[in-house]
MMTF fields as JSON, N, C-alpha, C and O atoms, coordinates in Angstrom:
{
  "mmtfVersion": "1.0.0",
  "mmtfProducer": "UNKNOWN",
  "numBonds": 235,
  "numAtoms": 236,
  "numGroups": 59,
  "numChains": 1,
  "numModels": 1,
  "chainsPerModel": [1],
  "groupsPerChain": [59],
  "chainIdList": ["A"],
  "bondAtomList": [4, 2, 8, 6, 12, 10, 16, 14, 20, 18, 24, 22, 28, 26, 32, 30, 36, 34, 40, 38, 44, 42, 48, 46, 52, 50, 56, 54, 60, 58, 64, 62, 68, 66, 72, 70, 76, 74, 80, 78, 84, 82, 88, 86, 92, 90, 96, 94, 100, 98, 104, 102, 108, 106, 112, 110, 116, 114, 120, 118, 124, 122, 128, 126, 132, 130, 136, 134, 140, 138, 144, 142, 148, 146, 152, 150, 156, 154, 160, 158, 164, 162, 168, 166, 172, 170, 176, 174, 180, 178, 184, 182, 188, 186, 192, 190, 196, 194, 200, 198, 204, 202, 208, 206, 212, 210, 216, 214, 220, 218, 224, 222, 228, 226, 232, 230],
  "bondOrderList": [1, 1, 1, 1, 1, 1, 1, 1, 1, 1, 1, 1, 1, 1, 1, 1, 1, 1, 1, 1, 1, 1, 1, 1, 1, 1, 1, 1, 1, 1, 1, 1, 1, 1, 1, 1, 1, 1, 1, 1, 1, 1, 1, 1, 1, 1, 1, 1, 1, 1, 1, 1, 1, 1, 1, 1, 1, 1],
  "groupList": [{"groupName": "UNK", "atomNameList": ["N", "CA", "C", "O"], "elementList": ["N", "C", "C", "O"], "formalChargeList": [0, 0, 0, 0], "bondAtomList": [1, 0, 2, 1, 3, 2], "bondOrderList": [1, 1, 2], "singleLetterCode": "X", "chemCompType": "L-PEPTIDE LINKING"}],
  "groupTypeList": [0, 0, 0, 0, 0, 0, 0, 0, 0, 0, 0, 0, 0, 0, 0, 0, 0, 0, 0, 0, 0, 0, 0, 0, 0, 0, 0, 0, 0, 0, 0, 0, 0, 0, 0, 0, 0, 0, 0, 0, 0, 0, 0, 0, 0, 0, 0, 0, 0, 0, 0, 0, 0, 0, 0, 0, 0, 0, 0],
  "groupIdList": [1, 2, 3, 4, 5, 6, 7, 8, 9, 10, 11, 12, 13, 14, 15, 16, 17, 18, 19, 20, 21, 22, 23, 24, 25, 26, 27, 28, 29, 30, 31, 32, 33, 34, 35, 36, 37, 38, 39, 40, 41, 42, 43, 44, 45, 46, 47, 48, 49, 50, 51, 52, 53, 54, 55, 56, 57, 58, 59],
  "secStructList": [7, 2, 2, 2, 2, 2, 2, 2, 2, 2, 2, 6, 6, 6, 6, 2, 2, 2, 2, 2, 2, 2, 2, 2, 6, 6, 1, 7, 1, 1, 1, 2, 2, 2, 2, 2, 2, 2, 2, 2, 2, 2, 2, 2, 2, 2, 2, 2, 2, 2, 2, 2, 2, 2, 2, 2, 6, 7, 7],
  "xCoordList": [98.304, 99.366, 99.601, 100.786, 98.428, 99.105, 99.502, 99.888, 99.474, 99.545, 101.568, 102.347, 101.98, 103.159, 103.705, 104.857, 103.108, 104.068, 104.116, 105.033, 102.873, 102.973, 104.266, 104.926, 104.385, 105.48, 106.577, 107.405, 106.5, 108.048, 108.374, 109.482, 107.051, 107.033, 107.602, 108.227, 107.23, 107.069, 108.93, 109.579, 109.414, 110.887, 111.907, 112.77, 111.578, 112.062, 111.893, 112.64, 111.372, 110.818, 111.416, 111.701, 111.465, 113.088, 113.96, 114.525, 114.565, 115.874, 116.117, 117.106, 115.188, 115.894, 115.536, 115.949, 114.847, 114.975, 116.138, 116.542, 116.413, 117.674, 118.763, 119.867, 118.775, 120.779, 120.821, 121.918, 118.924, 119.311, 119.421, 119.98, 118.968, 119.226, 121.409, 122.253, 121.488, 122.865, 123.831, 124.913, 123.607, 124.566, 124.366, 125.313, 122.663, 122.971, 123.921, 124.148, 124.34, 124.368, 125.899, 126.511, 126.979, 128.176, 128.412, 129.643, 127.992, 128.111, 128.597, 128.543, 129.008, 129.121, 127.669, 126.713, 127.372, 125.766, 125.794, 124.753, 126.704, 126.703, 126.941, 127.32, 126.765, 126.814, 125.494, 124.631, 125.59, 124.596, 123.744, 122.583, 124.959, 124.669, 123.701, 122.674, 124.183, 123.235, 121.644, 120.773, 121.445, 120.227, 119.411, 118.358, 120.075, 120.103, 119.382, 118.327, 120.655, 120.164, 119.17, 118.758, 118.842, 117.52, 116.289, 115.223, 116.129, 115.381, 114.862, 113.78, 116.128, 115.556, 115.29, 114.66, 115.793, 114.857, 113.665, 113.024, 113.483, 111.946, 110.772, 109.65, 111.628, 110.918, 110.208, 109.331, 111.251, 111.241, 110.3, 109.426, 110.374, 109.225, 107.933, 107.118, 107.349, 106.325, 105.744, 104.565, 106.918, 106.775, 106.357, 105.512, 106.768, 106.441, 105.093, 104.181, 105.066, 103.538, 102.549, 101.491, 102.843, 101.766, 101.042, 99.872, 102.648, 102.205, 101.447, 100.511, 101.502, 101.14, 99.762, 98.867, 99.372, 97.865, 97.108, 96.187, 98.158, 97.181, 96.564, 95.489, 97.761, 97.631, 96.578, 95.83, 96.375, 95.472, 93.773, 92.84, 93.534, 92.429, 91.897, 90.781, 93.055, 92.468, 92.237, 91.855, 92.478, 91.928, 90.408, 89.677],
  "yCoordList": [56.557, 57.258, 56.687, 56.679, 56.043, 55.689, 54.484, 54.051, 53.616, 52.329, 52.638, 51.817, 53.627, 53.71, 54.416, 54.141, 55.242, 55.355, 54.22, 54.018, 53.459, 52.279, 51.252, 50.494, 51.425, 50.566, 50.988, 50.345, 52.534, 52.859, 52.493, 52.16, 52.643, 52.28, 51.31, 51.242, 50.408, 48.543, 48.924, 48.781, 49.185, 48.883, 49.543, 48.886, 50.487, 51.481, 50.491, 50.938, 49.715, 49.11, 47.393, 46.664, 47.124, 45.862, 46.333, 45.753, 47.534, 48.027, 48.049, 47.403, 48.932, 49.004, 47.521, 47.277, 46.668, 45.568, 44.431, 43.4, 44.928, 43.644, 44.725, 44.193, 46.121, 46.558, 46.454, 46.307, 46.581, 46.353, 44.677, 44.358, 43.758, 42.61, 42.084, 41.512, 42.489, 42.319, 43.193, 42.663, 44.288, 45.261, 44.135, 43.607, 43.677, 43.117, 41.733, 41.182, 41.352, 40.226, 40.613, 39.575, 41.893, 41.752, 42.529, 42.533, 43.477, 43.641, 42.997, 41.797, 43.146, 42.563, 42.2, 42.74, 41.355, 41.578, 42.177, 42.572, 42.353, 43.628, 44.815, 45.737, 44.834, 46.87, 47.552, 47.022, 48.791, 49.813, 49.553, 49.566, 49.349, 49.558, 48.17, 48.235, 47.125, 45.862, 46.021, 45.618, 46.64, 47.253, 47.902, 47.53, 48.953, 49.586, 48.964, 49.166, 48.039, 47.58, 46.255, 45.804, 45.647, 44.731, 45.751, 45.149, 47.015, 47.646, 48.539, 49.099, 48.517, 49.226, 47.84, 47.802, 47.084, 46.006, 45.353, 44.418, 46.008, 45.388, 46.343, 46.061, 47.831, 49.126, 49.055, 49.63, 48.003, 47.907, 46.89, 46.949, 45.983, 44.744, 45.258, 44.365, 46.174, 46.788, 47.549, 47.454, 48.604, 49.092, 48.24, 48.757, 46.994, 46.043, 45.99, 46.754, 45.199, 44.72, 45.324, 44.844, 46.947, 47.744, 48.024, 48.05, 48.279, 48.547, 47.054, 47.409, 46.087, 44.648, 44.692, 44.576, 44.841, 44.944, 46.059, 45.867, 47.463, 48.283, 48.186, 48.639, 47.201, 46.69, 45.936, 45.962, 44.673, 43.512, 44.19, 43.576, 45.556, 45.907, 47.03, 47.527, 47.193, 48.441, 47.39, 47.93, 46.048, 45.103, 45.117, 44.45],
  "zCoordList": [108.3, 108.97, 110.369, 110.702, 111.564, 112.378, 112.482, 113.568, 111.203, 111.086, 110.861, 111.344, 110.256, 110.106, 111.174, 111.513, 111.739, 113.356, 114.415, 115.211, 114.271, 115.365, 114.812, 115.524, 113.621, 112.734, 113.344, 113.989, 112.997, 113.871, 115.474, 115.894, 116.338, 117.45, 118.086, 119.145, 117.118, 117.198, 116.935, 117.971, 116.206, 115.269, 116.973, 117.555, 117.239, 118.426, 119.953, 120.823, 120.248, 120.689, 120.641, 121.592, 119.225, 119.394, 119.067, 118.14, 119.546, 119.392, 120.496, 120.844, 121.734, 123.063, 123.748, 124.881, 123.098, 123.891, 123.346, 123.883, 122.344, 122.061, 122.435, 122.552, 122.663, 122.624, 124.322, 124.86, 125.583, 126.577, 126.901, 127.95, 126.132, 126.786, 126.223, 126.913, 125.158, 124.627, 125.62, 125.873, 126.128, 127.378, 128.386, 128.969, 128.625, 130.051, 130.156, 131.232, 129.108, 129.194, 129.181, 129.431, 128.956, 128.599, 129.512, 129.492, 130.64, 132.014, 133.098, 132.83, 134.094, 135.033, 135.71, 135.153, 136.844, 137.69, 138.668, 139.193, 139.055, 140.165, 139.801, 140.524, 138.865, 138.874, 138.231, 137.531, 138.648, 138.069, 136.454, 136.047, 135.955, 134.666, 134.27, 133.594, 134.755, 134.719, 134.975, 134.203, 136.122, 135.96, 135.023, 134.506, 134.884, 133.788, 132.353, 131.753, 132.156, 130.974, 130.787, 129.718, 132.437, 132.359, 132.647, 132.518, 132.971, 132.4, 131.531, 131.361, 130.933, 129.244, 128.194, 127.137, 128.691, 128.053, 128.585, 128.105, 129.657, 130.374, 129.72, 129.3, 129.824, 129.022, 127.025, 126.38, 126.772, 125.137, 125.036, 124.171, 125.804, 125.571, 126.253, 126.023, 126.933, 127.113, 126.067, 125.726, 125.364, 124.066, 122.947, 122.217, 122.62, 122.009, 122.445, 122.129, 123.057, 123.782, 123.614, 123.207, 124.026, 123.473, 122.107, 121.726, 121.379, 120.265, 119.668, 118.951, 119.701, 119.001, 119.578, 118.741, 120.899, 121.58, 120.29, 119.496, 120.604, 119.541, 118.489, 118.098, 117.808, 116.063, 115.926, 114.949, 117.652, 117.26, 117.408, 116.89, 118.198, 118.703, 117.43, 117.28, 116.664, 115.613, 114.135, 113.097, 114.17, 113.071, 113.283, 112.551]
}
């Protein structure tokens, strides 16, 4: 069972990092929202990261 929530984790996780790197990139760079969306993709690749550390330490 937590092998399939970390699954979902992991999946949740390259979602907000590819829809924030795809916003940041169709933004302007000066505005709010640019931020925004280089850190919900800074947020998703941590999520990643984590979950992949978890997976490699519970083998």
């Amino acid at each position: 069972m937590i092998r399939e929530s970390l699954k979902g984790f992991l999946q949740i996780g390259f979602f907000i990092m590819v829809a924030g790197l795809c916003s940041a990139l169709l933004v302007p760079r000066d505005s709010g929202e640019f931020v925004i969306s280089v850190c919900s993709s800074v947020i998703g690749l941590t999520l990643v990261v984590g979950v992949v550390t978890i997976f490699r330490l519970m083998r």
